[in-house]
C-alpha positions as CSV (number, residue, x, y, z in Angstrom):
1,X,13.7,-5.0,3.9
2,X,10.4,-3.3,5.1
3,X,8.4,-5.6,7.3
4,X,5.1,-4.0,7.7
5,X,3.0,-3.1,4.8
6,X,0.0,-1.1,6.1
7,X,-2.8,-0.2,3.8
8,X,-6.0,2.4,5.0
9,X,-9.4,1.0,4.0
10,X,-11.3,4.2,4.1
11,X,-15.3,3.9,4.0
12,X,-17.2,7.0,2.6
13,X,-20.9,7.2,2.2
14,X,-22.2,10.8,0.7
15,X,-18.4,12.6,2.1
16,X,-17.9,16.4,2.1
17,X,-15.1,15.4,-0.4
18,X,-13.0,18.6,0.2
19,X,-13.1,17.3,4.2
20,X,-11.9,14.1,2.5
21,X,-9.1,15.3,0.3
22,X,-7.6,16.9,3.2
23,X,-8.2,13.3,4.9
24,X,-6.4,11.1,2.0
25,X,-3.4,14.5,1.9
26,X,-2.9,13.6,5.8
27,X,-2.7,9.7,5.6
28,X,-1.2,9.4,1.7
29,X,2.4,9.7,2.5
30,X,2.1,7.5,6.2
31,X,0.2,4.4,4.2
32,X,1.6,1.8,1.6
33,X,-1.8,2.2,0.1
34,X,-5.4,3.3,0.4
35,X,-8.5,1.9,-0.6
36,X,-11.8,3.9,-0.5
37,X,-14.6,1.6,-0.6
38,X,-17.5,4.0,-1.7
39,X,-21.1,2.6,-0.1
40,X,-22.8,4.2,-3.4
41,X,-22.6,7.7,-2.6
42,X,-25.0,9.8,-4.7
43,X,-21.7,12.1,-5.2
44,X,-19.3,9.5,-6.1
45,X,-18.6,10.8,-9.3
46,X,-17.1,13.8,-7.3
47,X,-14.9,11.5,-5.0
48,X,-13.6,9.6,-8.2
49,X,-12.2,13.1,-10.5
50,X,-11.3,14.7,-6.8
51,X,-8.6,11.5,-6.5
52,X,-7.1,12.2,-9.3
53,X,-4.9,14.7,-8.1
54,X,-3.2,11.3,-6.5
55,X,-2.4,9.5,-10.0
56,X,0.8,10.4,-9.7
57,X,1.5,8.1,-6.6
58,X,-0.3,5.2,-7.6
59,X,-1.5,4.7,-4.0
60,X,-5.3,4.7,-4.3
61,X,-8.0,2.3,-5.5
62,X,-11.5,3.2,-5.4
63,X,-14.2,1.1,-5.3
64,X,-17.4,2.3,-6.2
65,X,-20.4,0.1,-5.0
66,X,-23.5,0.5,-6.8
67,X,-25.9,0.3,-3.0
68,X,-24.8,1.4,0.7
69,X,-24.2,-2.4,1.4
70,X,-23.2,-1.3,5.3
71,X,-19.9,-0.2,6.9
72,X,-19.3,-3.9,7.9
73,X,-19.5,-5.1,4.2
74,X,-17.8,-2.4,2.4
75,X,-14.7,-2.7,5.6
76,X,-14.7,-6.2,4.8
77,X,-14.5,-5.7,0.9
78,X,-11.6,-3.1,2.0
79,X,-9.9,-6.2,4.1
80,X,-10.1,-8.6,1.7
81,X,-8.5,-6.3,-1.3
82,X,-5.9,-5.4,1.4
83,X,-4.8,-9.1,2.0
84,X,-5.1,-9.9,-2.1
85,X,-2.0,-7.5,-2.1
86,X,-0.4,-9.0,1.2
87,X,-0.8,-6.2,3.3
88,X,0.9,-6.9,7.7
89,X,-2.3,-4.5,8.6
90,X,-4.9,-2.6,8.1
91,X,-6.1,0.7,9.3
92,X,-9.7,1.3,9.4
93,X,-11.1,4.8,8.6
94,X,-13.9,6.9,8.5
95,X,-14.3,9.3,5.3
96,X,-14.1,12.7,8.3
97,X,-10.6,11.2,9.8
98,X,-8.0,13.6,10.2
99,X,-4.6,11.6,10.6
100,X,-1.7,13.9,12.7
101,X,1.7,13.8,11.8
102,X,3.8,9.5,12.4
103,X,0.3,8.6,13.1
104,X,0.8,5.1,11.7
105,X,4.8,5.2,13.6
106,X,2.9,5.6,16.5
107,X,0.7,2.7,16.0
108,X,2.9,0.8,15.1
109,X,5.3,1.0,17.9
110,X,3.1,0.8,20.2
111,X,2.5,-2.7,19.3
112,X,5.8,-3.6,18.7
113,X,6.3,-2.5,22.4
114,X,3.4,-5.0,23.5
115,X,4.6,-7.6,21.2
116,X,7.9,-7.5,22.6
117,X,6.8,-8.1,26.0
118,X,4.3,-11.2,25.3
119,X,0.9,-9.5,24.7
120,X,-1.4,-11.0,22.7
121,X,-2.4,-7.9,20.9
122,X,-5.9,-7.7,18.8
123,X,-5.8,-3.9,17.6
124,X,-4.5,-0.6,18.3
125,X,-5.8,2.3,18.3
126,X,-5.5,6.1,18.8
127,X,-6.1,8.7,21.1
128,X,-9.3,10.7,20.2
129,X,-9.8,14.3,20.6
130,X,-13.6,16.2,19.9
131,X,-12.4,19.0,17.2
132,X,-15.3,21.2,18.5
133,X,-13.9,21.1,22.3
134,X,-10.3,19.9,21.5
135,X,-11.2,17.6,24.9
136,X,-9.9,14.2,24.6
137,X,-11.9,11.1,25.3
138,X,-10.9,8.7,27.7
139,X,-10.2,4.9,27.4
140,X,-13.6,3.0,28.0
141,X,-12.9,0.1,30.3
142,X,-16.4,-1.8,31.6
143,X,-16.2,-3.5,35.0
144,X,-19.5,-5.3,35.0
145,X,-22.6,-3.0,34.1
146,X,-20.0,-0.1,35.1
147,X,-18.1,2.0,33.0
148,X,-14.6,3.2,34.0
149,X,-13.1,6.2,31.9
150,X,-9.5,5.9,31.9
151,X,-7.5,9.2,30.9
152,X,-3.3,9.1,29.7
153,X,-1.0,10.1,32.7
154,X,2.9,8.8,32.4
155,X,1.7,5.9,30.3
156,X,2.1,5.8,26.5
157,X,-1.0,2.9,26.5
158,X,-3.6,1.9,27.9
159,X,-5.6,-1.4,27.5
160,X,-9.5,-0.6,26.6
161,X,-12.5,-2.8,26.8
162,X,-13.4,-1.9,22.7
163,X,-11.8,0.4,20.5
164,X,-13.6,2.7,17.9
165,X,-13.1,1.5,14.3
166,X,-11.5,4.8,13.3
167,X,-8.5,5.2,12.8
168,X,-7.8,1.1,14.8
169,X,-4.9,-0.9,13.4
170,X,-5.3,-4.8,12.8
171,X,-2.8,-7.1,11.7
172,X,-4.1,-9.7,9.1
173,X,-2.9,-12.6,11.2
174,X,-5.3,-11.4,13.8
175,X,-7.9,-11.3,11.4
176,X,-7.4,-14.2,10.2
177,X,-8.0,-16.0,14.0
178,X,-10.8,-13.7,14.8
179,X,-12.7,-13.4,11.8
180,X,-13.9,-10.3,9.7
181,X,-16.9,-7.7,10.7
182,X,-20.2,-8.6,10.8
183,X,-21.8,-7.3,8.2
184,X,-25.5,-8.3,10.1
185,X,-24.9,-5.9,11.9
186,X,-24.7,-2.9,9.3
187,X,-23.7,0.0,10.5
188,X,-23.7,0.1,14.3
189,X,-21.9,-1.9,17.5
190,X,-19.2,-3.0,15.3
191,X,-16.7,-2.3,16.3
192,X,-17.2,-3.0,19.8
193,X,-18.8,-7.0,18.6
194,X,-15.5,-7.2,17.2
195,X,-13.1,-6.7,19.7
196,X,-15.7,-7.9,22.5
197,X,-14.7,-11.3,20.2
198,X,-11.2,-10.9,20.3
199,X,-10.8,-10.0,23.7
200,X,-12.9,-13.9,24.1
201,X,-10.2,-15.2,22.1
202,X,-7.9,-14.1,25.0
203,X,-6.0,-10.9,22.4
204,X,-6.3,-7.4,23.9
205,X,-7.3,-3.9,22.2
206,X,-5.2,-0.9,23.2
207,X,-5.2,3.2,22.8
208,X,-2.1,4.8,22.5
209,X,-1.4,8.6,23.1
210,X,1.1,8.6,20.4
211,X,-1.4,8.4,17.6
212,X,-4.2,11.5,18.1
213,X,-7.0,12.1,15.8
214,X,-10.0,14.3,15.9
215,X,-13.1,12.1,15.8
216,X,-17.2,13.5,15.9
217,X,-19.6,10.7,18.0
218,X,-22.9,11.4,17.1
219,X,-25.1,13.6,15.0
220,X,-24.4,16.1,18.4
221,X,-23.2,16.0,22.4
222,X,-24.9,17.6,24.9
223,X,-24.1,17.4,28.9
224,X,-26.7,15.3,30.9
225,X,-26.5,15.6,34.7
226,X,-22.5,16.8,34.4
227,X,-22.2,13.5,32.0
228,X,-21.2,14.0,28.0
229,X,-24.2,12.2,25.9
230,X,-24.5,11.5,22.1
231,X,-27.4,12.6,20.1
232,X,-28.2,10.3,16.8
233,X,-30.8,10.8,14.7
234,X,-33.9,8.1,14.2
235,X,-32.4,6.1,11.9
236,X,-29.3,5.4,13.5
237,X,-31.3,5.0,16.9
238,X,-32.8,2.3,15.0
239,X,-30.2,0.9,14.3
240,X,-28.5,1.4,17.7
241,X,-31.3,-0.5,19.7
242,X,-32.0,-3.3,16.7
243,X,-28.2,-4.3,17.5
244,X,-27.8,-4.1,20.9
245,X,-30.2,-7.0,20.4
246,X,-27.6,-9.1,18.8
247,X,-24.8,-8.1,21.1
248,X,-27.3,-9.5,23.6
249,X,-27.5,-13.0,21.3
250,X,-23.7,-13.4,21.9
251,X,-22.4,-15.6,24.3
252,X,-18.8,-13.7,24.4
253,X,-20.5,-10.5,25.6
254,X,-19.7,-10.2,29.1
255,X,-23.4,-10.4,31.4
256,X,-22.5,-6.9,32.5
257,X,-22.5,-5.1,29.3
258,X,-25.8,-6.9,28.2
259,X,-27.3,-5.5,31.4
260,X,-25.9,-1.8,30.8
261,X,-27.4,-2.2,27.6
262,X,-31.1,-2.9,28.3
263,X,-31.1,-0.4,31.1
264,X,-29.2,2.4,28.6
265,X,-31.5,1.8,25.7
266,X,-34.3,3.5,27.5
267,X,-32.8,6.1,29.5
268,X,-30.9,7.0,25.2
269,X,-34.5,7.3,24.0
270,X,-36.0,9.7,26.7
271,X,-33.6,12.1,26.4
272,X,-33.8,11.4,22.4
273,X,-37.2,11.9,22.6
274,X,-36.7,15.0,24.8
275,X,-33.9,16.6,22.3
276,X,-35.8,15.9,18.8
277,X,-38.4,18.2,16.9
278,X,-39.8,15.1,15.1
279,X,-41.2,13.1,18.3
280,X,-43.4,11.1,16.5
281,X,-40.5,10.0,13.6
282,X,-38.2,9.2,16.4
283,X,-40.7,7.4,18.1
284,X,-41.6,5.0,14.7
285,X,-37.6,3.9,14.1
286,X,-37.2,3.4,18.0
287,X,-40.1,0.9,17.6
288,X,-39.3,-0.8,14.9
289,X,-35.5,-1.5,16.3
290,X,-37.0,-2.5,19.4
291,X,-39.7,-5.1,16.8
292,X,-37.1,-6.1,14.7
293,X,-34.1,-6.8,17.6
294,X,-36.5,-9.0,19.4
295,X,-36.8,-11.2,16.4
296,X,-33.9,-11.3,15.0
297,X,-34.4,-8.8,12.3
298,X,-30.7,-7.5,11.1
299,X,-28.8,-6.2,8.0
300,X,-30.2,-2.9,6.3
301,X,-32.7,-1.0,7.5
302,X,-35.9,-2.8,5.8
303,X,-39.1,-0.2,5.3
């Protein structure tokens, strides 16, 4: 009898849907099931007829919101469905992720490894690669305000500070101790408030090198002073400094990230100032995140 019954909660907001049907061809046949939780995409009706060339599986249900009620929301909508049909996990994914071949196997072995030897395990998740450079990104481990980037050697895992959402794979029993997303938070720092609160509850998040998947971070990367940065545009700056606020608010966010955020925030917006042809736009949603962070301002962006 099959143990594990793992269902994708995919999240698309305005998808290139042919970059999506090649998404929902590589994941079909490693999920039990797939919801796509549609954040009211003015093309939905083009995601809906596009599915129907899965009928015949009866794997997919898509849910199509009327508003963009936030990743958090529309992953949690995705969670909850998932555990109405008793589903052991869920694998959250972007509407651009490209799953390689016993991606899911390789998730879930790795956690039956770490099970087996006592680990309180929170998530998994995989290896990333850029698709432009083919480079893969290293695990992010902080030690205080510091980063350390951890690259694979002989190890199939490693243990990270937070995982990216993409592509992570979360038992429900976990979710069930830790609690869903936060949906205040919208669309940014979610994933990392997330596992920042698991890893408080004393469970661990892991990357594993046997589950690799191309994955985009940010609008653009460009080098800064032999270091790799992400470019965003305005909105999601705003969004980016109105939430570090919160992660600031929370007591199980380690001192040392709180200080790497404050100082970060300002060197992100001089070179975001320096890289973007609308100065004075850029300038308007960085000061409004900043306003509405101090006070306590979250949930969608509010004109």
């Amino acid at each position: 009898m099959k143990n594990n019954f793992v269902y994708g909660v995919v999240i698309t907001y305005n998808p290139d849907v042919d970059l999506l049907m090649q998404q929902l061809e590589s994941s079909i046949f490693q999920l039990d099931y797939i919801f796509i939780i549609d954040n009211g995409s003015s093309n939905s009706h083009l995601i809906g007829s596009s599915i129907n060339r899965f009928d015949s599986l009866n794997k997919i249900e898509f849910i199509k919101l009327t508003q963009n009620v936030g990743l958090a929301a529309a992953q949690n909508i995705g969670i909850n469905k998932a555990k109405e049909k008793h589903a052991s996990h869920i694998v959250l994914f972007d509407q651009d992720s490209l799953l390689e071949n016993n991606f899911i196997n390789g998730l879930l072995e790795c956690e039956k490894t770490l099970l087996a030897q006592g680990v309180a395990v929170a998530a998994i998740g995989p290896s990333f690669y850029d698709p432009t450079t083919g480079i893969d990104y290293p695990a992010t481990v902080y030690r205080g305000p510091f980063i350390k980037r951890v690259s694979f050697e002989k190890e199939d895992y490693l243990e990270a500070t937070f995982i990216i959402a993409s592509g992570c794979m979360i038992r429900m029993d976990v979710l069930d101790k830790i609690g869903l997303m936060c949906e205040e938070l919208f669309v940014d720092y979610i994933d990392v408030e997330w596992c920042l609160r698991a890893k408080s509850m004393g469970l661990s998040v892991f990357i594993t090198k046997n589950a690799r998947m191309a994955h985009t971070v940010g609008d653009k990367r460009i080098s800064v002073l032999g270091r790799t940065i992400s470019v965003h545009s305005s909105i999601r700056r705003y969004y980016l400094i109105r939430n570090s606020f919160m992660m600031l608010r929370k007591n199980y966010v380690p001192l040392g990230y709180k200080i790497r955020e404050l100082i970060f925030n300002f060197i992100r917006f001089f070179i975001g100032l320096l890289q973007t042809s609308e100065k004075m736009t850029f300038i308007q949603y960085w000061y409004k995140g900043l306003v509405d962070g101090i006070l306590g301002r979250f949930g969608p962006f509010n004109k």
